[in-house]
N, C-alpha and C positions, 0 to 999 in steps of 0.2 A: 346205652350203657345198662348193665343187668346191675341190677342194685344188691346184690349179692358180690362181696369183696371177692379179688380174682385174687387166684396161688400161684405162685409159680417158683420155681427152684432157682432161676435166675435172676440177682438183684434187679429192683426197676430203677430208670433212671428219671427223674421227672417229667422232665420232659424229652420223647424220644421224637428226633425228623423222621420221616419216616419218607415218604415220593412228593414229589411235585406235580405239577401239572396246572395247564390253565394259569400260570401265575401265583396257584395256592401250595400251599406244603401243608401234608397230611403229618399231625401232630397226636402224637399219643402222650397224654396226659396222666402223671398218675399223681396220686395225696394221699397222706392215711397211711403212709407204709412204716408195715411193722414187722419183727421178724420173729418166727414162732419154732422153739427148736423142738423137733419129731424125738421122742423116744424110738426104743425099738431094735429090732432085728437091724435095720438100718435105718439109723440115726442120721438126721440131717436137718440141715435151715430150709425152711419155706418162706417165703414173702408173701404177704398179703396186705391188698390196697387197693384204690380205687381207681377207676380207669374212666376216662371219655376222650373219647376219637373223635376231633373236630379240623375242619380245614381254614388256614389260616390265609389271608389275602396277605400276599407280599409286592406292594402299591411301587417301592420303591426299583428302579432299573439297575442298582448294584447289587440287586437280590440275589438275582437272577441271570443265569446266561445260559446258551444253549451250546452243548455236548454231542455230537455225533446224533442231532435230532433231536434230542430230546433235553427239557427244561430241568437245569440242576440248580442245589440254591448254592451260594458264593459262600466264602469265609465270612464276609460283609454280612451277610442273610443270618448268617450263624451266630454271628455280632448280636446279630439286632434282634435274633431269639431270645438267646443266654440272658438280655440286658431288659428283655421285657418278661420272662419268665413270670411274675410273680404276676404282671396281670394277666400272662395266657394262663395261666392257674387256676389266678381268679375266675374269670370267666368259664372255663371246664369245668370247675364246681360247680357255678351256679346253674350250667348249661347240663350238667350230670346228675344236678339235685332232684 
């Protein structure tokens, strides 16, 4: 994680799924986000916030099923993100500190 807050024009969402693999889901993390409005020739919102990219074990087998080869996470998986949020958070900050 570059400890310099990242910009970007498109809202973050806290936490974004991002692939699979191996049973893990790659997890993009963000906190800190604030929105900072651009004067100017062209005026616009930027987002700026914190980010760490860590891979998440999903231990459980309704996580997970496989797709034309390859490992996608379930609705169920999606569940048990949404519903744990606040400690994969947790833990990306500390792990991004």
């Amino acid at each position: 994680m570059s400890k310099e807050p990242i910009r970007s024009l498109e809202e973050p969402e806290p936490i974004r799924i991002d692939i699979m693999k191996e049973g893990a889901v790659r997890l993009q993390c963000r906190w800190d986000i604030q929105t900072e409005q651009i004067e100017g020739d062209d005026p616009h919102t930027e987002y700026v916030y914190r980010e760490k990219v860590l891979w998440w074990a999903m231990t459980n087998p309704t996580h997970v099923q496989i797709v034309d080869g390859r490992q996608v996470i379930t609705d169920v998986g999606r569940a048990y993100i949404a519903e744990h949020a606040g400690e994969i958070l947790n833990y990306a900050m500390t792990a991004g500190a």
